[in-house]
C-alpha positions as CSV (number, residue, x, y, z in Angstrom):
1,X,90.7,119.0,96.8
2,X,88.0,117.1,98.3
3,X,87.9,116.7,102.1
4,X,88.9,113.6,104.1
5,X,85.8,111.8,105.9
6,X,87.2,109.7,109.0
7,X,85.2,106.7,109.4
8,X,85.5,104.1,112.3
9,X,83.6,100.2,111.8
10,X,81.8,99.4,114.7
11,X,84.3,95.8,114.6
12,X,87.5,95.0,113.6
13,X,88.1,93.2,110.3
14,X,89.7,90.2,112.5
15,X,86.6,89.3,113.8
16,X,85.0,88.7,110.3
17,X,84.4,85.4,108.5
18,X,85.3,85.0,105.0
19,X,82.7,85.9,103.3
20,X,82.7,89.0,104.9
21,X,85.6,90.0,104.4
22,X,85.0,89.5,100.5
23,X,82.3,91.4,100.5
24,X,84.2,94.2,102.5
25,X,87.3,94.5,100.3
26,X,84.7,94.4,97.3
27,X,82.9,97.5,98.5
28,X,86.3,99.1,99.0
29,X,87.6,98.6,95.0
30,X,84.2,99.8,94.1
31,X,85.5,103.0,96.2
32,X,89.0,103.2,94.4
33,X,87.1,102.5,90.8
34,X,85.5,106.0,91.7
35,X,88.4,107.7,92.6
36,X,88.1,107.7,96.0
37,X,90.6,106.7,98.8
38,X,89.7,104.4,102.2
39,X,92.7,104.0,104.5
40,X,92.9,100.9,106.8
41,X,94.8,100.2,110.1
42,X,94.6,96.6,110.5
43,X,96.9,93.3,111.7
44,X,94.6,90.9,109.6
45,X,97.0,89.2,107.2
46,X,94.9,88.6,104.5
47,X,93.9,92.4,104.1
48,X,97.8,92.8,103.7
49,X,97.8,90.3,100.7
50,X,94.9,91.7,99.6
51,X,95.3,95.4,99.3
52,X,98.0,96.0,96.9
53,X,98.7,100.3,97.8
54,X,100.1,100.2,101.5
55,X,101.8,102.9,103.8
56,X,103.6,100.5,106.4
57,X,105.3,102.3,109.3
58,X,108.2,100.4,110.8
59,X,110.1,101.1,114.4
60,X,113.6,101.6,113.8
61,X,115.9,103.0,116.8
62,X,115.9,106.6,115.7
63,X,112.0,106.6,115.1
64,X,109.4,105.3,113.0
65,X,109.3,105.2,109.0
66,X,107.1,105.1,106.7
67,X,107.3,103.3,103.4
68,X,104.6,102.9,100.4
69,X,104.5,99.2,99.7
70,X,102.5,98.1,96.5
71,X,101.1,99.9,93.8
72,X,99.9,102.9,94.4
């Protein structure tokens, strides 16, 4: 079991251009290739087309749920 490592970016990934943001996501499937997991709370649409494994929590009336969207 390997211990989680919380990391914050100084900036969100809305504010980057698209270059960037390439460059970003290429970083993090170098990170998955070696078996290691990133999580990412973020709005920006094209991270959601982007990143196939998702955990995407909806509001309902009797609370939130969660649901794993993609592959995993």
């Amino acid at each position: 079991m390997s211990a989680l490592s919380p990391a914050r970016p100084p900036e969100g990934f809305g504010s980057l251009d698209d270059q960037t943001l390439d460059e970003v996501l290429d970083v993090l499937d170098s990170l998955r290739e070696r078996d290691r997991s990133v999580g990412i709370v973020s709005h920006v649409a094209d991270l959601r087309r982007r990143v196939h494994a998702q955990l995407e929590v909806v509001k309902g009336r009797a609370g939130s749920v969660v649901r794993l969207r993609g592959e995993a």
